[in-house]
N, C-alpha and C positions, 0 to 999 in steps of 0.2 A: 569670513563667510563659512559657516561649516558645511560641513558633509552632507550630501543628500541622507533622509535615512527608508531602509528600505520598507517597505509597508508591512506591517505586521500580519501575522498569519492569526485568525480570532479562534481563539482558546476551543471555543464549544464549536466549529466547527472541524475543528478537527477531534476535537474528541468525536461528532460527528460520522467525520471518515473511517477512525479506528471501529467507532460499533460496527460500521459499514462493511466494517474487513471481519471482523470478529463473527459476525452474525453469517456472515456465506461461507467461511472459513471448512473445505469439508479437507477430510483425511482419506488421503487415496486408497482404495480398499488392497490394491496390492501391497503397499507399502506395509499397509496396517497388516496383512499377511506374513510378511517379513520380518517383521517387527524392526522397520526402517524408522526411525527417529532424527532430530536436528531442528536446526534453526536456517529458517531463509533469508538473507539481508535483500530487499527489494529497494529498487527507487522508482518512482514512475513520477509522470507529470500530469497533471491535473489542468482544465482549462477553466475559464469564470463558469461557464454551463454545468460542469462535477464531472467533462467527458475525461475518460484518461487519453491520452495523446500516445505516451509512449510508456514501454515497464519495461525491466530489466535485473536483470539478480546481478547486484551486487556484492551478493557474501554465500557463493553456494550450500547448501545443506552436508551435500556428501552423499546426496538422494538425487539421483534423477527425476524420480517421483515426484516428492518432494516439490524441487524447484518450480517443475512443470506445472504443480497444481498450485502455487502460487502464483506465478505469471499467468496460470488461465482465468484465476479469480479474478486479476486486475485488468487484461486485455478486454478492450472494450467495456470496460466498466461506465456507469453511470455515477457518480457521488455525489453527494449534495453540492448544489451549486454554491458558488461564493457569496456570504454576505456583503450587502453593501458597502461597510467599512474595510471591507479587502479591496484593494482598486488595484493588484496586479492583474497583467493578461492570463496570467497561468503561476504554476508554484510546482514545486518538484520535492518529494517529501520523499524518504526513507527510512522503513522500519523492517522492522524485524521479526516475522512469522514464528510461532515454535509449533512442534509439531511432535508431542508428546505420547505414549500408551500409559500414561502412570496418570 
């Protein structure tokens, strides 16, 4: 018998979520003051409705700033909801924010 396999996550919806991220994405103006830069590792969870459930930084920047306005952009977010062909209850993704002056 094999292995169950787990359901796939559909391509264009999470390309999807990433615009979703990209497009709100703002740059904290103190930071931008500082000339604070990095990268944020996030993970959050996503439910079938796009609601996020829960976020969390996983790979800090090195920025308070920074971290904080990545988990604010995700807290309580809305995402595109699951397609059909997604039959999990939820899915838990992790990427990676940058937060550049150049």
């Amino acid at each position: 018998m094999a292995a169950p396999v787990a359901p796939a996550v559909d391509p264009s919806w999470q390309a999807a979520v990433f615009g979703w991220i990209a497009s709100r994405k703002t740059y904290p103006e103190e930071a931008r003051r500082r000339g604070e830069e990095g990268r944020v590792s996030i993970r959050f969870t996503v439910d079938r409705s796009g609601r996020v459930m829960e976020a969390a930084i996983s790979g800090p920047s090195g920025s308070a700033r920074l971290d904080e306005a990545a988990l604010a952009l995700l807290r309580q977010a809305s995402l595109p909801a699951f397609p059909a062909a997604m039959t999990q209850p939820r899915i838990t993704i992790t990427t990676t924010m940058r937060y550049s002056l150049r």
